[in-house]
N, C-alpha and C positions, 0 to 999 in steps of 0.2 A: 664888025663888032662881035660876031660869035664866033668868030676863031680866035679874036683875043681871050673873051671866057673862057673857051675850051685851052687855052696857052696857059693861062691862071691856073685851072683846076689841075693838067698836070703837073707844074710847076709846083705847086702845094703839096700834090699826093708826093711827090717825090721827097721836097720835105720834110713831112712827116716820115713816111718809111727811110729816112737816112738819121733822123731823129732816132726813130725804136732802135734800130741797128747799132747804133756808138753809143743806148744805154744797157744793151747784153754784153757789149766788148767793157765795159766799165764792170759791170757785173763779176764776169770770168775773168776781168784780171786780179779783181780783191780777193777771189776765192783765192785763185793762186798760191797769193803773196800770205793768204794769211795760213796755207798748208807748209810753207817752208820755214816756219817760224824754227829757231833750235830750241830744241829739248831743256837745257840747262836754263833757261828761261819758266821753265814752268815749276820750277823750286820758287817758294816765297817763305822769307824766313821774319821773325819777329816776335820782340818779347813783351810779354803785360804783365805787370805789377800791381797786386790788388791794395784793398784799404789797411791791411795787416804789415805791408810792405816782401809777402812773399811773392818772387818769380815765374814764371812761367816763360820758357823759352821756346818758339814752336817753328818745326819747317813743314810748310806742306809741298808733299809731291804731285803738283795736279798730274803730269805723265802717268805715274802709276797708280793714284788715287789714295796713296798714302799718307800719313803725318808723325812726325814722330814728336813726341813731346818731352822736355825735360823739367822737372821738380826735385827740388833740394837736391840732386848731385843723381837723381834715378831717371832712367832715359825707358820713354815709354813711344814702342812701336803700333798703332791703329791703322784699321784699315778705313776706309770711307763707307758711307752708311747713305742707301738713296732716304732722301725727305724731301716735304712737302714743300717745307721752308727751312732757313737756319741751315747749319751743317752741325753734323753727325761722324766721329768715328771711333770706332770700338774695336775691342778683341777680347775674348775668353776673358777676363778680369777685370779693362778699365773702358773707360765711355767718356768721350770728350762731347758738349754739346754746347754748339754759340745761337743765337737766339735774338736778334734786337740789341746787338752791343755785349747779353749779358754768357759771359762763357763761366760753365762747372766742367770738373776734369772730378769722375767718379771711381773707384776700386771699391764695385758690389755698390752698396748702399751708401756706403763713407766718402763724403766729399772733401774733397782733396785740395781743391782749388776752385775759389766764386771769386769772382771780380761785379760790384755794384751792389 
């Protein structure tokens, strides 16, 4: 009888420890797979039309953290902006900010583009 138990418990410990082991090989391989993702992949491009019925046409570059945005026929270059929440990106004249759905595209103080 108590070399069965003791047959049981290692039987179990082993187990478990072949259990942990094939969930760190699961682990390392989604790292992997999601390092060799391609580049070209990380452009997302898309356009919103607000109540006025003017455009907004936008690419973001998550690779290099840029956006470039187009309005009435002017193509405006931003870099990305850390925040808290929302996304953020600007340069010397113009400030894109999306927020809950609602995005403004600003040159200084004068807004350029509201959507909502």
């Amino acid at each position: 009888m108590k070399s069965i138990i003791f047959l049981l418990s290692i039987a179990l410990s082993g187990g478990l420890y072949a259990c942990q082991s094939s969930q760190k090989t699961v682990k390392q391989s989604s790292t992997q797979t999601t390092a060799k993702q391609p580049i070209a992949d990380s452009i997302v491009r898309d356009t919103v039309t607000n109540s006025q019925g003017v455009k907004l046409a936008m690419a973001y570059d998550n690779a290099k953290h840029t956006a470039t945005f187009v309005l009435n026929g002017t193509e405006i270059k931003l870099k990305q902006d850390t925040t808290a929440s929302g996304i953020k990106y600007s340069n010397s004249e113009y400030e894109y900010t999306e927020h809950q759905g609602k995005m403004t595209l600003k040159k200084g103080n004068e807004i350029l583009f509201h959507n909502q």
